[in-house]
C-alpha positions in Angstrom: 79.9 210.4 104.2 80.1 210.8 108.0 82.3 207.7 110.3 78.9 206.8 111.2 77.9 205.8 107.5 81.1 203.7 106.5 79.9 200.4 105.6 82.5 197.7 107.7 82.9 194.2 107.1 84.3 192.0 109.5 86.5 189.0 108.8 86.6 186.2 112.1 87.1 182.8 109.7 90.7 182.3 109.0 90.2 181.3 105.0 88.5 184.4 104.0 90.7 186.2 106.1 93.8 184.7 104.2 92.1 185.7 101.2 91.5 189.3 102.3 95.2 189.6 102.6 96.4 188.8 99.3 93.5 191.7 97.9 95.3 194.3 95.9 92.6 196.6 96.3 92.7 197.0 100.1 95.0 199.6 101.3 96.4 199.8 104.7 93.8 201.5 107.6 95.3 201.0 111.1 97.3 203.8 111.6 94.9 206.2 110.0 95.6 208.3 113.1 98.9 207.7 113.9 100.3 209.4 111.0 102.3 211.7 113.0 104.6 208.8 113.1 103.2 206.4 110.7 102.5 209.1 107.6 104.5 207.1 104.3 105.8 204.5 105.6 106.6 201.1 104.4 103.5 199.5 106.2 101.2 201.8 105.2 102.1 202.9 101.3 100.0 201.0 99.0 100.6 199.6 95.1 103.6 200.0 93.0 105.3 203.1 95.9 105.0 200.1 98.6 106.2 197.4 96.4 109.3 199.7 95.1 110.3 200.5 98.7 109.3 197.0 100.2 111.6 195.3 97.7 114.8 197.4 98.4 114.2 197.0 102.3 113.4 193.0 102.1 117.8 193.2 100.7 118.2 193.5 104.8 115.9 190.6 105.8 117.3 188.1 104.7 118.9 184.6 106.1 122.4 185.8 106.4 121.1 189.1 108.0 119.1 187.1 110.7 121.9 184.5 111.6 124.5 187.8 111.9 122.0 189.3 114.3 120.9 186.1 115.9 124.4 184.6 116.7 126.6 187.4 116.6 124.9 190.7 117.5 122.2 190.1 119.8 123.4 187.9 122.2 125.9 190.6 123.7 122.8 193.0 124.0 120.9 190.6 125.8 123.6 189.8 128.6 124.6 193.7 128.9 120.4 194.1 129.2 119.8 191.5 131.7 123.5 191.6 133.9 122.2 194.2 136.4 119.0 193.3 137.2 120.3 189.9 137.3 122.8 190.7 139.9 119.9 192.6 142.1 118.5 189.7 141.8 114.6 191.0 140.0 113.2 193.0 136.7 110.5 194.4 135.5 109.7 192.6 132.2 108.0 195.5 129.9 110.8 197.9 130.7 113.5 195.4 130.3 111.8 194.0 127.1 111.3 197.5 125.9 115.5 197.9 126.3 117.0 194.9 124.9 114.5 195.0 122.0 115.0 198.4 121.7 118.7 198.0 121.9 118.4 195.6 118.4 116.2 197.7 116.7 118.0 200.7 116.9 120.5 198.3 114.9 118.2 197.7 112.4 116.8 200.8 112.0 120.3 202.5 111.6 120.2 204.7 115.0 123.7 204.9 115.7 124.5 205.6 119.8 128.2 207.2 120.0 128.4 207.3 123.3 126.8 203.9 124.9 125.9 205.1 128.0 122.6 204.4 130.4 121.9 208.2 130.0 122.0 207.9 126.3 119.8 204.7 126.0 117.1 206.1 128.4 116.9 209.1 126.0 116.6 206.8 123.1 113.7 205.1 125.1 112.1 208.2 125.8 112.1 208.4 122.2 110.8 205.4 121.5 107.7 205.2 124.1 106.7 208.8 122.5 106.4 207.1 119.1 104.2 204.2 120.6 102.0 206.1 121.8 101.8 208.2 118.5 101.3 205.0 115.9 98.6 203.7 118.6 97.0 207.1 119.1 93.8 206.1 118.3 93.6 203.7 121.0 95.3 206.6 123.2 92.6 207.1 126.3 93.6 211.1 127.1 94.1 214.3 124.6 94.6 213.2 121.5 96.1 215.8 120.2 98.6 217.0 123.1 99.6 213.6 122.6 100.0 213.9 119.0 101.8 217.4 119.0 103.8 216.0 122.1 104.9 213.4 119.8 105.7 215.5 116.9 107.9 217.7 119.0 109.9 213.9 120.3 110.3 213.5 116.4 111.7 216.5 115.9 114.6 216.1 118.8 115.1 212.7 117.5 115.9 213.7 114.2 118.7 216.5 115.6 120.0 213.7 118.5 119.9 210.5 116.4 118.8 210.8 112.9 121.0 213.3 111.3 124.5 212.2 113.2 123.8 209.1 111.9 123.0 209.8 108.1 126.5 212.1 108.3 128.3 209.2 109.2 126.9 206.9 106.5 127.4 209.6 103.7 130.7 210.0 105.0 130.7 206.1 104.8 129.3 205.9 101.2 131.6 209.1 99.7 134.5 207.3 100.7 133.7 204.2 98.9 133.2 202.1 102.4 131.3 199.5 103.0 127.9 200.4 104.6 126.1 199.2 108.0 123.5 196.3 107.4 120.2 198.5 108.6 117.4 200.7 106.9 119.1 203.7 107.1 121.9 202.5 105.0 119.4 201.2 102.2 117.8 204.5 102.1 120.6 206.3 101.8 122.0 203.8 98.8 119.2 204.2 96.7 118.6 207.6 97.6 118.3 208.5 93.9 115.7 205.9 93.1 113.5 206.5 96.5 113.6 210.8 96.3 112.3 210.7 100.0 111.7 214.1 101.9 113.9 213.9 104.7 111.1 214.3 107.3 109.7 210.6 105.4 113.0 209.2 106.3 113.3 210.2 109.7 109.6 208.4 110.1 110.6 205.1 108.3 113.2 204.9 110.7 111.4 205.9 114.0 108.8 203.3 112.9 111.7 200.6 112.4 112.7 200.9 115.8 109.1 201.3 117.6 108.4 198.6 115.4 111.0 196.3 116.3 111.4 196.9 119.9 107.4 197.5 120.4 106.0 194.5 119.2 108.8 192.5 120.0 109.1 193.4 123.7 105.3 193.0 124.0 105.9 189.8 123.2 108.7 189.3 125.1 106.6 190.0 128.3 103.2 187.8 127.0 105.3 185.4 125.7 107.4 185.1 129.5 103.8 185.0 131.7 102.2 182.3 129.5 105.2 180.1 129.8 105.1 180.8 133.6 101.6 179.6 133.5 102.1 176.7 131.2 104.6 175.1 133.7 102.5 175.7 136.6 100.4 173.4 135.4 103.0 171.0 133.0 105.8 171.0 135.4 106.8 168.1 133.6 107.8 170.7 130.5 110.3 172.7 133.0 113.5 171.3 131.6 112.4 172.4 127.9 112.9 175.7 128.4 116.7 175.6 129.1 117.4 172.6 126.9 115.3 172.9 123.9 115.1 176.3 122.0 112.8 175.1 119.5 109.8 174.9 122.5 110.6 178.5 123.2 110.0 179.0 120.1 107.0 177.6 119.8 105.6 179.0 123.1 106.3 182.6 121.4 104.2 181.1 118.4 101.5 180.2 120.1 101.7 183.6 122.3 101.5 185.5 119.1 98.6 183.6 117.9 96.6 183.6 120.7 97.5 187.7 121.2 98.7 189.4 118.4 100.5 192.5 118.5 97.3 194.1 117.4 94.2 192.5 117.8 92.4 193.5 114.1 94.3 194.3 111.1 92.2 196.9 109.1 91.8 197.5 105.3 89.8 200.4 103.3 88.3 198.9 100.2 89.7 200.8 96.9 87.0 199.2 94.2 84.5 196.5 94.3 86.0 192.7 95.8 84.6 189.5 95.7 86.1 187.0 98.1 86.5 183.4 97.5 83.6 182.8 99.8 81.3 184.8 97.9 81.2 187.5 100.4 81.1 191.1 98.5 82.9 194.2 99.7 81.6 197.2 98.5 84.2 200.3 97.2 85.0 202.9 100.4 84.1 199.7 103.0 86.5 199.5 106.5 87.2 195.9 106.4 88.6 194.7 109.7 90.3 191.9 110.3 89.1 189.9 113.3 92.5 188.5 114.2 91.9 187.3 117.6 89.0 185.1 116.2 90.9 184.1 113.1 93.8 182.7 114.8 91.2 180.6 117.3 89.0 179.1 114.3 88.4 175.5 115.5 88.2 174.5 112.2 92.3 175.2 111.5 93.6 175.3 114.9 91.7 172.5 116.7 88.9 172.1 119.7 91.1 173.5 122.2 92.2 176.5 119.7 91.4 179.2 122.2 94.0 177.3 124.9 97.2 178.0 125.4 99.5 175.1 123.7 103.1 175.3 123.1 102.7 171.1 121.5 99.9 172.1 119.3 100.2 170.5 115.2 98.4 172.7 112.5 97.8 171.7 109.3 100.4 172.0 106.5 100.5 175.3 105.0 99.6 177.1 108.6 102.3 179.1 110.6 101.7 178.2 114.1 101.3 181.9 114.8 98.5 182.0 112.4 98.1 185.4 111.0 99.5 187.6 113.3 101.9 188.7 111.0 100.1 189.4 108.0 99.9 187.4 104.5 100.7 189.0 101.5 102.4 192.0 99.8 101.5 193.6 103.7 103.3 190.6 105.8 105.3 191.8 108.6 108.8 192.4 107.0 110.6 191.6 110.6 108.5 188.5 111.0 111.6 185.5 110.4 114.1 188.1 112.3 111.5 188.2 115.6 110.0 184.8 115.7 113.1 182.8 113.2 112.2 180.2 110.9 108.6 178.4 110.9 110.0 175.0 110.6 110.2 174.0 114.3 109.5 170.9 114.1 112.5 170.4 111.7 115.4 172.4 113.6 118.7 171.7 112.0 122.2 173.8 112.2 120.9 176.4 109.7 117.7 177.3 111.3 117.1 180.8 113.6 115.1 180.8 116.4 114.3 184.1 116.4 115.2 187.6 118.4 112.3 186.9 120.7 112.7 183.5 121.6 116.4 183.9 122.3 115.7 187.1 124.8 112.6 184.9 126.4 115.2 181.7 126.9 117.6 184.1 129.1 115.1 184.9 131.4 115.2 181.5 132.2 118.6 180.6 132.1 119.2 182.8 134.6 115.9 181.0 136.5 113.2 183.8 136.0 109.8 183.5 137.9 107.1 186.4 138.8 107.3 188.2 142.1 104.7 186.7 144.1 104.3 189.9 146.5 104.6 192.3 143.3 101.8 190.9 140.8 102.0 191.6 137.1 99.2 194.9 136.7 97.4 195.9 132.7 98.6 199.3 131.4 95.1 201.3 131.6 96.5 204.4 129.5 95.5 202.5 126.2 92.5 200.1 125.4 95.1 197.6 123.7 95.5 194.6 126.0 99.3 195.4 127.4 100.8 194.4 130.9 101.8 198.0 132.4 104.2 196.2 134.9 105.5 192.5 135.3 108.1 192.4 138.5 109.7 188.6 138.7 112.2 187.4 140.2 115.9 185.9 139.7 117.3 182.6 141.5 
């Protein structure tokens, strides 16, 4: 059967969608071309291989691990990040975002950097923009395959400069009978005897914890900073909030990542017959894609206005505010409390994170961030996703 003949069913209602999610017989299909990068791992295993692995990696994400990160580790990174450009007095938000979310994930993926210097970190970033571009490859808008034997080769010095140093020191670590890091890495290397994993699987599970953790999040990082810019152009009256109340920078990043998910679809290839609640039938071998950006703007859940920008908006019990950006299911976003915190914002109390994200948005403005009014933000045109390529602003 030829691309051309591949029945695909689109999901743009956010019930069936829901219910689309929680189908065991719909495997992972958006990085189909991306496995260069994205060939077995987590997010893209499928039955009882991604539930094993899944439930030894979710002993990481857990509440203690995101209040250590959130409290402790990351808020260091983020005045190191942000004290130079700072003191020149402008950024540019998609490269900074891309460092001190690159900076954390390196963390959590277990990418141990020795030495600490800027030379070292914009190696590390080389890295990481290579692997981008090879998960998203088939969004990529030149040669496809320089780019994906260009990438291939970045794996390969990553794995020499980063990867292997740092699985010596946690065997060292673990032979010794010391206590290991809190990151990927260091659960792999635990249950090494349970998981089997070639080592070239390894060195992908970990390149696509840190693209995944500092791509996603930085992209965010940048949306989540211009539609707060806008949203105070016109609600001045909401300036205060974003220095005094963390839980509205919060839900500004909520309502950022509903309105413009990471990825705009989700997609799924149909193992056997379904039936949705609905009644809607999806045939065995179908490409079901997952409308995202009309899911998350269903009037029916999200209200009249649900294609507006709305950091106040309610939804109804049992809806995230950030609707399903992250997934539902046995494929949810693992890193989904760690970037965005805890859901309940409307019930904040001493135990509740706010997220990696809104944390790194909230400096910005502490340190009174606005956009450079002669250096306007401009879209990347190298991919068809809908990134900002550059976003100068300005420090007061």
């Amino acid at each position: 059967m030829s691309t051309t003949d591949i029945p695909v069913v689109t999901i743009s209602t956010f019930d069936e969608a829901k219910d689309t999610y929680r189908q065991k017989d719909l495997r992972q299909a958006l990085y189909d071309a991306g496995e260069v990068i994205m060939g077995d791992v987590l997010v893209n295993l499928h039955g009882a291989e991604h539930r094993d692995r899944r439930r030894l990696e979710n002993r990481l994400f857990r509440r203690e691990t995101f209040e250590l990160y959130e409290r402790t580790l990351f808020p260091p990174i983020i005045a190191e990040t942000i004290a130079p450009h700072v003191a020149t007095g402008r950024a540019e938000l998609v490269d900074l975002g891309h460092q001190v979310m690159m900076n954390l994930a390196a963390s959590t993926a277990g990418v141990d950097r020795p030495l600490g210097t800027p030379e070292e970190t914009h190696r590390l970033y080389d890295y990481l923009m290579r692997f981008i571009e090879g998960a998203t490859l088939a969004h990529f808008t030149g040669d496809k395959e320089a780019k994906r034997a260009e990438v291939a080769g970045k794996l390969s010095e990553f794995d020499e400069a980063f990867v292997k140093p740092s699985l010596a020191r946690r065997k060292a670590l673990l032979d010794a009978g010391h206590e290991l890091p809190k990151d990927v890495m260091s659960i792999l290397l635990a249950n090494e005897d349970q998981l089997h994993l070639p080592h070239d699987v390894l060195v992908r599970e970990v390149a696509f914890y840190l693209l995944a953790g500092a791509h996603t999040s930085a992209t965010a990082f940048t949306r989540v900073a211009h539609n707060i810019f806008k949203w105070l152009d016109a609600h001045p009256e909401d300036a205060a909030l974003v220095r005094a109340d963390k839980s509205f920078v919060q839900r500004c990043t909520h309502e950022t990542i509903r309105l413009q998910p990471s990825s705009p679809v989700a997609m799924r290839w149909a193992l056997a017959d379904i039936e949705l609640k609905s009644g809607r039938k999806i045939a065995q071998g179908s490409k079901v894609v997952i409308d995202l950006l009309a899911v998350n703007r269903d009037q029916t859940v999200f209200g009249a206005d649900a294609d507006d920008f709305n950091p106040h908006r309610a939804t109804p019990d049992g809806v995230s505010q950030y609707g399903l950006s992250f997934g539902s299911g046995m494929h949810a976003c693992i890193g989904q409390d760690l970037a965005a915190g805890l859901t309940a914002v409307n019930s904040v109390d001493a135990e509740h994170t706010f997220g990696l994200v809104p944390c790194a948005v909230q400096a910005l403005f502490d340190h009174g961030a606005r956009p450079d009014p002669s250096d306007p933000p401009v879209m990347d045109e190298s991919t068809t996703r809908p990134y900002f390529g550059k976003y100068p602003v300005l420090f007061s």
